[in-house]
Structure formats: structure tokens, C-alpha cells
C-alpha atoms as a printed R data frame, in Angstrom:
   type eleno elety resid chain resno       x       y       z
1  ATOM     1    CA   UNK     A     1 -18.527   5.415  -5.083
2  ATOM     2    CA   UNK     A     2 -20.026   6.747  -1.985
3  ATOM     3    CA   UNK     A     3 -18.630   8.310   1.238
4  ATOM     4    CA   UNK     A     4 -17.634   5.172   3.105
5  ATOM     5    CA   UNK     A     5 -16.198   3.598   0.454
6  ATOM     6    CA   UNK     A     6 -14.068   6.509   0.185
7  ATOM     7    CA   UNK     A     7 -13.269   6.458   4.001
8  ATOM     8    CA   UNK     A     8 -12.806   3.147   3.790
9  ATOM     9    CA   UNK     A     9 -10.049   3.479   1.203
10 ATOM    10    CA   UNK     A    10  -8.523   6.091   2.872
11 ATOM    11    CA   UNK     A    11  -8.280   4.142   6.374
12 ATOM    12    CA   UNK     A    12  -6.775   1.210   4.247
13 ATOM    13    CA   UNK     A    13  -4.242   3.148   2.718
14 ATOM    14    CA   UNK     A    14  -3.240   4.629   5.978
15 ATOM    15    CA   UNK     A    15  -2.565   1.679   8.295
16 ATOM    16    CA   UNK     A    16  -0.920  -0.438   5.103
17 ATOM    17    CA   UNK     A    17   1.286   3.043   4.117
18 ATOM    18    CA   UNK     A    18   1.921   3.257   7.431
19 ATOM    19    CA   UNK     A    19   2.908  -0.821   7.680
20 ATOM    20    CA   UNK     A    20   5.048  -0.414   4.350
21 ATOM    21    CA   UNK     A    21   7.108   2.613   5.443
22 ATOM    22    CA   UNK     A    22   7.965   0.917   8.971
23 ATOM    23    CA   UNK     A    23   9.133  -2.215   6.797
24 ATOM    24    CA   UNK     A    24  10.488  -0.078   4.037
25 ATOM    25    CA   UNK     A    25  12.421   2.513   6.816
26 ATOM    26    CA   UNK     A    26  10.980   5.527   5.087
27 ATOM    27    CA   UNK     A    27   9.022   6.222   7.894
28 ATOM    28    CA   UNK     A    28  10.843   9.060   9.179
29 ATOM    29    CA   UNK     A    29  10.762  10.816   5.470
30 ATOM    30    CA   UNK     A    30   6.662   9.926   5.107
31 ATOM    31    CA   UNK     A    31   3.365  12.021   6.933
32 ATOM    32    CA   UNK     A    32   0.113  10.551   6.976
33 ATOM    33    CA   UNK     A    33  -0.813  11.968   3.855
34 ATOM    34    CA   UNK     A    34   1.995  10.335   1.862
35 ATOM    35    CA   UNK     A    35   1.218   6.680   3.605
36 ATOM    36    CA   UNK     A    36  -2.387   7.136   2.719
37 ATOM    37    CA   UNK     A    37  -1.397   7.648  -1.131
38 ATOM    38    CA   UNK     A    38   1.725   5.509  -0.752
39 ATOM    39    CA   UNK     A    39  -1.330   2.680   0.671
40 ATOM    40    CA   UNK     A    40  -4.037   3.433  -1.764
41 ATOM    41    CA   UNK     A    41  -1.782   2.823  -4.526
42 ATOM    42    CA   UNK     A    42  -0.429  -0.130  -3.059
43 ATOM    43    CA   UNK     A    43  -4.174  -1.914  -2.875
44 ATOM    44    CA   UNK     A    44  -4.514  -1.352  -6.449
45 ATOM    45    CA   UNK     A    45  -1.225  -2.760  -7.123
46 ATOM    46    CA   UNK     A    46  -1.573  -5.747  -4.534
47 ATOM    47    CA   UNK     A    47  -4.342  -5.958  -6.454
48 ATOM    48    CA   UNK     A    48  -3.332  -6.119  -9.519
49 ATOM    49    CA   UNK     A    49   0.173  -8.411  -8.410
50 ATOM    50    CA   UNK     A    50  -2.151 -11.008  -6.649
51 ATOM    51    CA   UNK     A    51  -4.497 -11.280  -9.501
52 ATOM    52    CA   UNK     A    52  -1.617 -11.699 -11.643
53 ATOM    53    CA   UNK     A    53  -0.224 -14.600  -9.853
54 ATOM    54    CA   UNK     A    54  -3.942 -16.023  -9.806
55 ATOM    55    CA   UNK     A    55  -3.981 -15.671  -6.168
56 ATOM    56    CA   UNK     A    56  -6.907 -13.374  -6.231
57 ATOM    57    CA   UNK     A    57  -6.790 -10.403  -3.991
58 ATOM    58    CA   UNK     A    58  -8.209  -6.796  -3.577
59 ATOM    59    CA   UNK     A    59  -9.040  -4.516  -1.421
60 ATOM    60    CA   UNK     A    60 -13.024  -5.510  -0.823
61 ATOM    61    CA   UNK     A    61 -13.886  -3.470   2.421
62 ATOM    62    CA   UNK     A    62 -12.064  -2.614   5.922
63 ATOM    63    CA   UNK     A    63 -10.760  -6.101   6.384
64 ATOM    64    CA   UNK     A    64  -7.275  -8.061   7.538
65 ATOM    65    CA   UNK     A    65  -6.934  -9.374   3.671
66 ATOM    66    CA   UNK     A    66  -7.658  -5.939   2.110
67 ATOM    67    CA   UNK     A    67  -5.062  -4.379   4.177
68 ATOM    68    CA   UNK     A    68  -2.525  -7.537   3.829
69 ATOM    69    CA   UNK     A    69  -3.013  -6.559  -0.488
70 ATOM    70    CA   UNK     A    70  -2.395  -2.884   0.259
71 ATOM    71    CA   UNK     A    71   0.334  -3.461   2.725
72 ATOM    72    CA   UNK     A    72   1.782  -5.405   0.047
73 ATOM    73    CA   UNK     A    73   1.481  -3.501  -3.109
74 ATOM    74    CA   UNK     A    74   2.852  -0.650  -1.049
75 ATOM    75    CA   UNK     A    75   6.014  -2.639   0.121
76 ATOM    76    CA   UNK     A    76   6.651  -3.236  -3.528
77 ATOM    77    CA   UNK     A    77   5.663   0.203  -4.631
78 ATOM    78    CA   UNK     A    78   8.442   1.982  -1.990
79 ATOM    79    CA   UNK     A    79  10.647  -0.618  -3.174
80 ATOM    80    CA   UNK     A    80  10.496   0.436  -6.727
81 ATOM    81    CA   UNK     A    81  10.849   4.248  -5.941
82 ATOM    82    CA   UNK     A    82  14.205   3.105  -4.196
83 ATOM    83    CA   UNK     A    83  15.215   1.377  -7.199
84 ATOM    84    CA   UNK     A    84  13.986   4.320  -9.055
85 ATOM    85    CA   UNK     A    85  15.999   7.295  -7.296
86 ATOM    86    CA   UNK     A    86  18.748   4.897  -6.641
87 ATOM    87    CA   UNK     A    87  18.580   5.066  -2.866
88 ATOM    88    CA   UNK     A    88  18.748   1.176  -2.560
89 ATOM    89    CA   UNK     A    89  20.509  -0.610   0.129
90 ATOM    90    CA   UNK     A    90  22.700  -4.239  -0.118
């Protein structure tokens, strides 16, 4: 993997960590560090979700559809940590 790839994962992650924890509300509780993990692991999980439901999807460069998978793999991935530490809201 070289250096842009990396940067471009890393920009990724931050604007679809950032998206997830304004949806999510966790916003406040999350620094730009934490979005660009909370992001990164939400394109591999977007990923991994939209390949499941034979969608297709991935994170394939600093595009709208490779943040759209991220953004969404992190909304479900701060939705499972509320389940998780039982911080949910009805």
C-alpha cells in the first residue's frame, strides 16, 4: 500500500467518522482521531455489509460512493457499541 492510499484512507475515515458521529450524536464524546478509526473501520464494514447484501460496495479511492460505504459501516459500527455498553436510546 503506498502513501496516498494511506492518506486516502485516512481522509475517508475522517469525513464518514465525522458524518456517523453527527448522525449517531456522539459527536461531542469523539476527536478527529476517533472518527478517523471509527470511519476506517466503518469502510471495511460497509464493505463487507454491502457485499453481503450483493450490492457491491467498497471503499475504491476518494470518491462520494467510498465515503457513502464508510459513512455507513460507521453508522452501524457506533450503533453496535451503543448496543454494546448499553447506552441505547428508544
Amino acid at each position: 500500500m503506498d502513501p496516498i492510499n494511506i492518506l486516502v484512507w485516512i481522509i475517508v475515515g475522517a469525513i464518514a467518522g465525522w458524518l456517523a458521529s453527527l448522525v449517531m450524536g456522539t459527536n461531542a464524546s469523539q476527536g478527529l482521531l476517533t472518527d478517523i478509526i471509527v470511519g476506517i473501520i466503518g469502510g471495511f464494514l460497509g464493505g463487507w455489509l454491502l457485499d453481503a447484501l450483493d450490492i457491491g460496495g467498497g471503499v475504491t479511492g476518494l470518491n462520494i460512493g467510498s465515503i457513502l460505504t464508510a459513512f455507513l459501516g460507521a453508522v452501524v459500527l457506533l450503533a453496535l457499541l451503543r448496543l454494546i455498553r448499553g447506552t441505547a436510546r428508544v
